[in-house]
MIVEX-218051 format. One record per residue (C-alpha): residue in three letters; y, x, z; residue number from 1. Coordinates in steps of 0.25 Angstrom, whole numbers. Example, Ala and Ser with C-alpha at 12.3 -4.5 7.8 and 13.67 -1.06 7.14 Angstrom:
<nodes>
   residu   north    east      up   num
      ALA     -18      49      31     1
      SER      -4      55      29     2
</nodes>
This chain:
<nodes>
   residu   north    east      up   num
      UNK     348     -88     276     1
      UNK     342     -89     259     2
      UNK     329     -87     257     3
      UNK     327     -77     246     4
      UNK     324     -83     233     5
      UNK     311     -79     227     6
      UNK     308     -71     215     7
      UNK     306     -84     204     8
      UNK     294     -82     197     9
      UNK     292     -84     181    10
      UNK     283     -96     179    11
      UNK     270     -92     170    12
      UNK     272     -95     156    13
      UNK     261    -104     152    14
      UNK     251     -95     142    15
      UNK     252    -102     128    16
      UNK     243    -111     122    17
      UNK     231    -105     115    18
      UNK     233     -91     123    19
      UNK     222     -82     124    20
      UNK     217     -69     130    21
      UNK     217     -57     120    22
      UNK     202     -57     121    23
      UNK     200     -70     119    24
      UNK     209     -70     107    25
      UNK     202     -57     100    26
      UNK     188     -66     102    27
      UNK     193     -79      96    28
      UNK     199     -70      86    29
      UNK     184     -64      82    30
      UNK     178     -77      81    31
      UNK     189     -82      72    32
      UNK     186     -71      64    33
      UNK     172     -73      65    34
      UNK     172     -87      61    35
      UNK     181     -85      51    36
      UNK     171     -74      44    37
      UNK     178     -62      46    38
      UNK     166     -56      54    39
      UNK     152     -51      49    40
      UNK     140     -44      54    41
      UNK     133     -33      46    42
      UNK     119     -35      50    43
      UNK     109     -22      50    44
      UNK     105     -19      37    45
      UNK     116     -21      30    46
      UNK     129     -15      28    47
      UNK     144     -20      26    48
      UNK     153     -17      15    49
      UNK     169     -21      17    50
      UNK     176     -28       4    51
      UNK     190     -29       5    52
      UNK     197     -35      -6    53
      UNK     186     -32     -14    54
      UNK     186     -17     -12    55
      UNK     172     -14      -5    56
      UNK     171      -2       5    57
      UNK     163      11       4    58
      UNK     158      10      15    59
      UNK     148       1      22    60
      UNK     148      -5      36    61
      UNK     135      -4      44    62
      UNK     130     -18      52    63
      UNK     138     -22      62    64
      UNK     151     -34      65    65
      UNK     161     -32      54    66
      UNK     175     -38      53    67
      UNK     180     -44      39    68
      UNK     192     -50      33    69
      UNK     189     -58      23    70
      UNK     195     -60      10    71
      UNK     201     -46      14    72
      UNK     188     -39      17    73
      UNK     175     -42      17    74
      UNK     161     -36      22    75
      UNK     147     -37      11    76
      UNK     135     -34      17    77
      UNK     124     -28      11    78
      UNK     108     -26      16    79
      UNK     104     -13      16    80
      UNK      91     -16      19    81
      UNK      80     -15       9    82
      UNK      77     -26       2    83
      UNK      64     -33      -4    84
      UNK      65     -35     -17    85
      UNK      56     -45     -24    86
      UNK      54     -47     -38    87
      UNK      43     -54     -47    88
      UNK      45     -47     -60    89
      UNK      35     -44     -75    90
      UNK      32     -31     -78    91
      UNK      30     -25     -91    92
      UNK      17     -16     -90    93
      UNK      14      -3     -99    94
      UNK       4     -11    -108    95
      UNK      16     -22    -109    96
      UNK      11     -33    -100    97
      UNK      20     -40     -91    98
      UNK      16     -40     -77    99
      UNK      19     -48     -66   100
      UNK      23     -43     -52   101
      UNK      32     -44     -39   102
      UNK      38     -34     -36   103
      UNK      47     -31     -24   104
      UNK      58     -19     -23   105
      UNK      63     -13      -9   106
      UNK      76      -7     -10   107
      UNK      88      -6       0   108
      UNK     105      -4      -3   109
      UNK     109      11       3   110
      UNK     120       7      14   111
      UNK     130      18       8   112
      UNK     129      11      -7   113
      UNK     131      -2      -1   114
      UNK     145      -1      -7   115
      UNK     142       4     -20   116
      UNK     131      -8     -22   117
      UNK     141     -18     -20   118
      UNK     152     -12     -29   119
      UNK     144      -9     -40   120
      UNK     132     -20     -38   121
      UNK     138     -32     -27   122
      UNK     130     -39     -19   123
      UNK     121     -43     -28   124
      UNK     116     -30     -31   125
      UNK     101     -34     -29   126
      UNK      99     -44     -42   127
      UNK     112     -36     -50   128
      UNK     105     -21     -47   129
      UNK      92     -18     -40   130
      UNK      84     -29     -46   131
      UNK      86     -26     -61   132
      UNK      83     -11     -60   133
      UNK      69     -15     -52   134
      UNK      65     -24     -64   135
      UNK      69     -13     -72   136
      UNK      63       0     -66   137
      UNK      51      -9     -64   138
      UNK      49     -15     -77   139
      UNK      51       2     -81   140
      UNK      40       6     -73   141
      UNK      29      -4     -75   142
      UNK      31      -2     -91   143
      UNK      27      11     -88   144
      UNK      11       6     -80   145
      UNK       1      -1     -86   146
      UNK      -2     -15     -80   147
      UNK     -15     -11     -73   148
      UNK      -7       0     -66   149
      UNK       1     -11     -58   150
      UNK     -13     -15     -51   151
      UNK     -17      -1     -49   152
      UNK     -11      10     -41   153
      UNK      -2      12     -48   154
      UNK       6       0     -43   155
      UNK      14      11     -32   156
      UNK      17      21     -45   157
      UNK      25       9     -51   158
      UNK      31       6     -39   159
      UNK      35      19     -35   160
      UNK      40      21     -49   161
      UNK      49       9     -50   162
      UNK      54      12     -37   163
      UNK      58      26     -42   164
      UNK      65      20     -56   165
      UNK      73      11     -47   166
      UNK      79      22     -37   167
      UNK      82      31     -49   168
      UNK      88      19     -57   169
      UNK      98      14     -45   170
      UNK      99      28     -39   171
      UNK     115      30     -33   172
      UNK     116      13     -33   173
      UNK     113      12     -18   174
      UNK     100       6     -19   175
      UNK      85      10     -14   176
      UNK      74       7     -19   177
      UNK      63       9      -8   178
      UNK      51       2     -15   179
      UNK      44      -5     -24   180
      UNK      32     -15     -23   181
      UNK      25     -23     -34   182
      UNK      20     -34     -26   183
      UNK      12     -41     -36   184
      UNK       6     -37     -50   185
      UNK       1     -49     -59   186
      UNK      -6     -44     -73   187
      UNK      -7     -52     -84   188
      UNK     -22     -58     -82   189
      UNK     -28     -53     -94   190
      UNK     -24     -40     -87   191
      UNK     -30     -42     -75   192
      UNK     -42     -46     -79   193
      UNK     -44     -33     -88   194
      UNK     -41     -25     -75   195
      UNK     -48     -32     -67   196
      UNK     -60     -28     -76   197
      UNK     -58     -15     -79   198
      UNK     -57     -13     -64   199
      UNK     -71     -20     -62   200
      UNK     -76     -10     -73   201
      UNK     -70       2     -64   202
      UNK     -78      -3     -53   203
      UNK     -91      -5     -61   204
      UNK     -89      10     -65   205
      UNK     -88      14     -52   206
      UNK     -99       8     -47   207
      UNK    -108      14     -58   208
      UNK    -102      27     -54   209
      UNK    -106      26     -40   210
      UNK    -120      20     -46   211
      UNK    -124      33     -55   212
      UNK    -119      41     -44   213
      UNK    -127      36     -34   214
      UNK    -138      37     -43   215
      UNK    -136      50     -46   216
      UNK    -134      55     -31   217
      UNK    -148      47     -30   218
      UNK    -157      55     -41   219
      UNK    -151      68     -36   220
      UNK    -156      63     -23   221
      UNK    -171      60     -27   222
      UNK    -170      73     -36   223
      UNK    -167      81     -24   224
      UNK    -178      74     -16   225
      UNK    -189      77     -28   226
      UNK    -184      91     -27   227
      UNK    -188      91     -11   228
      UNK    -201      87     -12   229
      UNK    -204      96     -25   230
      UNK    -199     108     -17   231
      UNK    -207     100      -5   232
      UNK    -220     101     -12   233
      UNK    -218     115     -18   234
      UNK    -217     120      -5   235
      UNK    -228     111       0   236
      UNK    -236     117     -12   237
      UNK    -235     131      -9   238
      UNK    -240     129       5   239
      UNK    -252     121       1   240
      UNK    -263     134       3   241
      UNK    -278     131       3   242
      UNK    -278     135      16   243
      UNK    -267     124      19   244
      UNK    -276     114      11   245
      UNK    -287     116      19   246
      UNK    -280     113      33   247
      UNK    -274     101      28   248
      UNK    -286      97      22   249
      UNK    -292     100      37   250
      UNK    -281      92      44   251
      UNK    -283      80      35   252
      UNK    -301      80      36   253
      UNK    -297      81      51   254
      UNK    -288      68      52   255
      UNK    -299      63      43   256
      UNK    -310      65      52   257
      UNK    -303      57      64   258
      UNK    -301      44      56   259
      UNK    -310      34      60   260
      UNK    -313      28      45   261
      UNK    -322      33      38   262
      UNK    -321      45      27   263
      UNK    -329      55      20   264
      UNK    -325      70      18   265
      UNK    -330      77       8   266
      UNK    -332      92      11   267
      UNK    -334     107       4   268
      UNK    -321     108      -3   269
      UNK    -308     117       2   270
      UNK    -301     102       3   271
      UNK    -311      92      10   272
      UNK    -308      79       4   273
      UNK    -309      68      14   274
      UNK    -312      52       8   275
      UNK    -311      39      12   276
      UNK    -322      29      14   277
      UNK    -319      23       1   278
      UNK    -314      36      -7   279
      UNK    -328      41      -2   280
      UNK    -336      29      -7   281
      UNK    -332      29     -22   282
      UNK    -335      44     -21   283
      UNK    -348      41     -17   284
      UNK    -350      29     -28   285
      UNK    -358      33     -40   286
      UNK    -349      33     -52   287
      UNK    -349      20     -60   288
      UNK    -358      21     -73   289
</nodes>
């Protein structure tokens, strides 16, 4: 009796060296390439601009993990945050002084004109661009003040004015200019010593003013008052009858006559006339020779 012959089975073919699961090959595959450079992040507040063989995009990618092949294609970054900037410059004055002053310019890059500023600009945009037309529209503007208007009110006027030549000037370039700060104003001295006196006369002026008018506020005062007791005693006059006399002069020979010191009262008269002890005796004294 055979026994049946079993089914021969086909050995397992080793795996060859250096095999890997698909997975596993796709992630070694992302760190080569990130290793390599051929990855990069677009943080927040910027945008990316693709350049491939030198031919920039029209469009812009917003922050994120990009992908780039370099040399074939590449990926520029750009800030479009606003930016702080910061400049010591001298200012020419309407009188023709030059003054000293820090002045700083915020601006920010319009996302959508992030391509037009690196093909017409580059990178460099900052030094090549926005920096000459500040000094320029400042210099524009202050030629048009007086120096003493710097230290004045008129310091937000200049500002506001220079910030409106600038938008005009780079208007369609992709740039705003949000504001303008002069940080610092240094006149010459002789300057500031003239200003600083003519200030100290201003106040001098207006503390006479405030002087004089308080004097005058004060003699309108008495004069009212003097006008009272003239109409006081007009009235008081008109009221003064004989008959009225002759009360008072009752009331007043009655508080007389219960005080203890000693008097003398003259009498027969509509108006008794009370004395003192000494008003009495030099009425009584014979008159001197």
């Amino acid at each position: 009796m055979h026994r049946p012959l079993s089914t021969p089975r086909t050995p397992r073919q080793p795996s060859p060296a250096g095999a890997v699961p698909g997975w596993t090959a796709a992630a070694a595959l992302a760190a080569t390439l990130a290793l390599s450079g051929c990855m990069t992040v677009v943080n927040q507040g910027q945008v990316g601009v693709r350049d491939t063989f030198g031919a920039q995009s029209a469009t812009v990618s917003q922050p994120g993990f990009k992908m780039f092949l370099w040399p074939i294609w590449d990926i520029t970054k750009v800030s479009v945050r606003t930016t702080n900037l910061r400049v010591r410059l001298s200012l020419p004055s309407k009188e023709g002084l030059t003054i000293a002053s820090t002045v700083a310019i915020l601006y920010r890059v319009v996302p959508e004109k992030v391509p037009q500023v690196l093909q017409e600009l580059g990178e460099n945009y900052e030094r090549r661009f926005v920096l000459p037309v500040f000094r320029s529209a400042l210099a524009d503007v202050t030629a048009r003040f007086a120096a003493k208007d710097m230290h004045s009110g008129k310091r937000s006027e200049i500002e506001e004015a220079v910030r409106a030549t600038m938008n005009q000037r780079i208007k369609g370039r992709g740039f705003v200019i949000e504001a303008v700060l002069m940080k610092s104003i240094s006149l010459p001295s002789g300057l500031a010593r003239s200003i600083e006196d003519r200030m100290r006369a201003e106040q001098r002026a207006r503390q006479m003013v405030y002087v004089l008018q308080r004097e005058r506020q004060e003699a309108e005062r008495r004069l009212v008052e003097a006008k009272g007791i003239r109409d006081a005693n007009l009235v008081l006059s008109a009221g003064l009858t004989p008959a009225v006399l002759r009360y008072k002069a009752i009331q007043a020979l009655s508080k007389l006559a219960n005080s203890p010191n000693a008097k003398l009262v003259i009498t027969g008269s509509n108006r008794p006339l009370g004395l003192g002890p000494v008003q009495a005796l030099q009425m009584m004294a014979p008159p001197k020779q």
